[in-house]
C-alpha positions in Angstrom: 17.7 -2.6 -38.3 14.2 -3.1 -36.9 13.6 -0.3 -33.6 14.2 -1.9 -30.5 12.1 0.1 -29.0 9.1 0.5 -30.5 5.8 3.0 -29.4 4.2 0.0 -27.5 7.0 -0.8 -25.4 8.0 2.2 -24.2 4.9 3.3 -23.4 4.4 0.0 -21.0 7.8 0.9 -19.6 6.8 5.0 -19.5 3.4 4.3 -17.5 4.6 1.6 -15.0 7.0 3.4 -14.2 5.3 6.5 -13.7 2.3 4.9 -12.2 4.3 2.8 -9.4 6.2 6.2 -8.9 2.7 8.5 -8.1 1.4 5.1 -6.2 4.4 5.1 -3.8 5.0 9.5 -3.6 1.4 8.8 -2.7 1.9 6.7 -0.1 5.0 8.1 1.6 2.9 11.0 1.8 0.0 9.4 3.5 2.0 6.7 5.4 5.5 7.7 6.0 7.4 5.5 8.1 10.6 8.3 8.8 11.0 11.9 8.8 13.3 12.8 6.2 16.4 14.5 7.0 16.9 16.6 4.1 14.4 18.2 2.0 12.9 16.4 -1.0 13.7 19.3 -3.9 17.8 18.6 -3.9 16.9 14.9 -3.6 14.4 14.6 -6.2 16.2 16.8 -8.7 19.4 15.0 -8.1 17.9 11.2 -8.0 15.4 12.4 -11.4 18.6 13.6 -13.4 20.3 10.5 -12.6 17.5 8.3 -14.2 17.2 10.3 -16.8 20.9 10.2 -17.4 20.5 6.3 -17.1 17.5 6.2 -19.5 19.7 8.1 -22.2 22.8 5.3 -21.4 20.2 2.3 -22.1 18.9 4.0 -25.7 22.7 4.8 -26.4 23.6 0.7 -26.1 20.1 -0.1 -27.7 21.2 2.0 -30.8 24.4 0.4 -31.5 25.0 -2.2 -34.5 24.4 -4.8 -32.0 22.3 -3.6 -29.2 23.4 -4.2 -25.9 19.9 -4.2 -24.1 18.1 -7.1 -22.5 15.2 -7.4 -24.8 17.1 -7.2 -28.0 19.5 -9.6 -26.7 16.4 -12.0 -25.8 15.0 -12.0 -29.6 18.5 -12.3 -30.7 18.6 -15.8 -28.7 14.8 -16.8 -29.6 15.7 -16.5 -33.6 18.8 -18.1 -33.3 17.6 -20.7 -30.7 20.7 -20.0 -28.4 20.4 -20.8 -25.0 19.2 -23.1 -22.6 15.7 -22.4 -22.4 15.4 -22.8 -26.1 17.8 -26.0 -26.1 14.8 -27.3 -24.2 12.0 -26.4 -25.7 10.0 -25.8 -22.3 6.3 -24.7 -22.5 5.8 -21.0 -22.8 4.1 -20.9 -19.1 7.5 -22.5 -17.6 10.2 -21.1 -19.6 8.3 -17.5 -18.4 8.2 -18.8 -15.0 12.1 -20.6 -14.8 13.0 -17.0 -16.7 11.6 -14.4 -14.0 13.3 -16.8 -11.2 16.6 -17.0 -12.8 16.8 -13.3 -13.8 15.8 -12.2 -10.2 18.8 -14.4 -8.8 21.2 -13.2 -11.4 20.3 -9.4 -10.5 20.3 -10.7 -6.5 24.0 -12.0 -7.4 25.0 -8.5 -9.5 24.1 -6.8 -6.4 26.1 -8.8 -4.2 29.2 -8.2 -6.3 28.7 -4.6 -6.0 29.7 -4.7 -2.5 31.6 -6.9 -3.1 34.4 -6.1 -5.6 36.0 -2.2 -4.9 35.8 -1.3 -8.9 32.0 -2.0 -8.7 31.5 -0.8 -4.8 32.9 2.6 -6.8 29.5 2.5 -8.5 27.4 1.8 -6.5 28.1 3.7 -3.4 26.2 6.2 -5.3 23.1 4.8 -4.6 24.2 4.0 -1.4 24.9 8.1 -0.9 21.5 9.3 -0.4 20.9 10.2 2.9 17.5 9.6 2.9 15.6 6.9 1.2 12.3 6.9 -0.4 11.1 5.8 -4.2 13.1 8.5 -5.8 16.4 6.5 -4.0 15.2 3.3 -6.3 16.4 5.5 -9.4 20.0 6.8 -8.2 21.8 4.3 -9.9 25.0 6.1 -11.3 24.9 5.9 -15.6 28.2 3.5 -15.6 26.7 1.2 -12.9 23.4 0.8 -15.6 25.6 0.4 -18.0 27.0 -2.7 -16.3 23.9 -3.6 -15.3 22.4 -4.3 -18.6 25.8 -5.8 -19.9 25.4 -8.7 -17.2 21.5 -8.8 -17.9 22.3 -9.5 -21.7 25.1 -12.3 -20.8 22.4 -13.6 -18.8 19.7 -13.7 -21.4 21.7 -15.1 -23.8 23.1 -18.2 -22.1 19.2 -18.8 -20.6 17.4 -18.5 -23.8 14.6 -16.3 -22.0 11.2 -15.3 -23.6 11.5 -11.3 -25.2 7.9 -10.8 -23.3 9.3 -12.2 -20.1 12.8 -10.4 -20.2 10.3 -7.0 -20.6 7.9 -8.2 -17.5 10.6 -8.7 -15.3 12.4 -5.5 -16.6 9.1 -4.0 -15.5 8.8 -5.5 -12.4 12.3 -4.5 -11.1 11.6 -1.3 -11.5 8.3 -1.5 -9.6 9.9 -3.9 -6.7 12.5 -1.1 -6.5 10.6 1.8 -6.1 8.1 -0.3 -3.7 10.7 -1.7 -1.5 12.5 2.3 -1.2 9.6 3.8 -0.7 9.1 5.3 3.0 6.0 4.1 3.5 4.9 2.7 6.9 3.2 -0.7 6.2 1.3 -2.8 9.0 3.6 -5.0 11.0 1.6 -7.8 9.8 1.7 -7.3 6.2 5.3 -7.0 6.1 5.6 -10.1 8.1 3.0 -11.8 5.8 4.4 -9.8 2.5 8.5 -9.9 3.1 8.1 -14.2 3.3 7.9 -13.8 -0.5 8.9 -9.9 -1.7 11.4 -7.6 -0.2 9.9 -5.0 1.9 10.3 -1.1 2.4 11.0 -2.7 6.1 13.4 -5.3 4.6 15.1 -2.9 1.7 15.8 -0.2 4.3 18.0 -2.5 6.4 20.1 -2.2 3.5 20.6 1.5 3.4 22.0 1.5 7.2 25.1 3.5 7.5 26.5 0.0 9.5 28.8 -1.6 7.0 27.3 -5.5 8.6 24.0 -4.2 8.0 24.4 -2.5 4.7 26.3 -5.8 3.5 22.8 -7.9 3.9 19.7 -7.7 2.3 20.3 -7.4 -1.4 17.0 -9.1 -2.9 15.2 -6.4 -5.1 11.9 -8.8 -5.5 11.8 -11.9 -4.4 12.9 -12.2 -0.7 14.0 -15.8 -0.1 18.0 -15.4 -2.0 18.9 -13.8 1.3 17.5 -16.3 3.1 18.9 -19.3 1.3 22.3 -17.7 1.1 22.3 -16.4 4.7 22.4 -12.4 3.8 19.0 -11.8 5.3 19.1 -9.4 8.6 15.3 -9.1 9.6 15.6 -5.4 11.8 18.2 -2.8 12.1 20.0 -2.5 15.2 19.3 1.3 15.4 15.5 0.7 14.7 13.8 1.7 11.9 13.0 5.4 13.1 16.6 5.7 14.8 18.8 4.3 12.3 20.7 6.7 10.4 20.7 6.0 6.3 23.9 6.2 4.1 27.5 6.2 4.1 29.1 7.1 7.1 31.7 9.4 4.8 29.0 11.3 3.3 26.7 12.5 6.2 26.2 15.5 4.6 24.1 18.0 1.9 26.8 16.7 -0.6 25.3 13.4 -1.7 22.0 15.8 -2.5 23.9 17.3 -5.2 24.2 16.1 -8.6 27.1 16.9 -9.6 28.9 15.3 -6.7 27.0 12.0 -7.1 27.5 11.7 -10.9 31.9 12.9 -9.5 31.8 10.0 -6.4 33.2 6.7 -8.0 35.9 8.7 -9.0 37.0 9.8 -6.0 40.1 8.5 -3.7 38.0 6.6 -1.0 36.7 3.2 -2.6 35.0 2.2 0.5 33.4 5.1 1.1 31.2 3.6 4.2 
């Protein structure tokens, strides 16, 4: 079996990610828009070991006898000319376009679910946790939640007939929306007006981590902005403010979620709503 993963591709993943991450530790630092509550050592360790937890999940499903990953699923589809982009035989420049578009709104509609349905909630009220948010928050995604994640990505893939190169952009730009739109940096008010009319902003993301269940329960565009809009999710400005709302679950106000044991222990708990 040819590697999935070859040099060249990680290496665009590696430095992305890593570049995105400095960028926006960078910026928090020079523009932060809240005084975190907790100190960023627990955090960071905690939110770090996760990803790298998560990274380790992804190469585990890549390495089986058929790999479970979005890319591999994507050249699976483009030799066998499954799918509905390849039915069609678009233009390279639209079928890269139509893909980025429909893969945002399939990830917009996975996150919905999530807070949606209790079994997933489970999941993801680990990333919900964090009692602080930043761009280390855009990485505590707990391993089984990924997991899941990439399962839907590959359905997905495989029914759309996306472009390998553009499955791998947009993998690439989710994870830098992500860490952008957690990041606790302070924008100008007019550059998030300007920016969030097309891309979900730090302003618009953090809406999403308030410890109010009707606020939580919006906002659950990672890139582009206008899903919420169309499908009236989209809350425009905490009730608390940005500088007085408080960020998490309202279960888990606490040094707990800080911890990585407890984080990686949470969907297994007794309380599925958790918040």
């Amino acid at each position: 079996m040819p590697d999935l993963f070859p040099l060249s591709e990680t290496s665009m993943r590696l430095m992305a990610f890593l570049g995105v991450y400095a960028i926006m530790a960078l910026a928090e630092a020079a523009r932060p828009k809240r005084q975190l509550n907790h100190g960023r050592a627990g955090r960071w360790f905690t939110n770090l070991a996760i990803v790298t937890l998560d990274s380790v999940v992804v190469r585990a499903m890549a390495a089986v006898t058929v790999p479970l990953v979005a890319v591999a699923a994507a050249l699976y589809a483009q030799h066998a000319g499954i799918g509905i982009l390849n039915a069609l035989e678009l233009p390279a420049w639209l079928a890269w376009g139509v893909s980025l578009v429909a893969l945002d709104l399939a990830i917009w509609f996975q996150h919905l679910v999530s807070h949606k349905v209790p079994l997933f909630w489970r999941l993801h009220r680990v990333h919900h946790a964090d009692v602080d948010i930043d761009v280390s928050t855009a990485l505590r995604f707990h391993p089984i939640e990924i997991a899941v994640s990439m399962l839907w990505k590959v359905v997905v893939v495989l029914a759309l007939g996306a472009p390998p190169e553009a499955v791998l952009l947009f993998e690439i730009i989710l994870n830098g929306c992500a860490m952008f739109n957690h990041a606790n940096v302070s924008l100008p008010a007019g550059v998030d007006r300007v920016l969030r009319k097309v891309i979900v902003t730090p302003d618009m993301h953090r809406v999403h981590h308030s410890v109010h269940r009707s606020e939580h329960d919006t906002n659950f565009g990672f890139n582009l902005s206008i899903w919420d809009r169309i499908f009236g999710t989209y809350t425009a400005q905490p009730r608390d403010g940005h500088l007085g709302m408080t960020i998490g679950l309202e279960a888990y106000q606490s040094e707990e979620p800080t911890r990585l044991a407890w984080s990686l222990s949470l969907p297994f708990g007794k309380n599925v709503r958790g918040g």
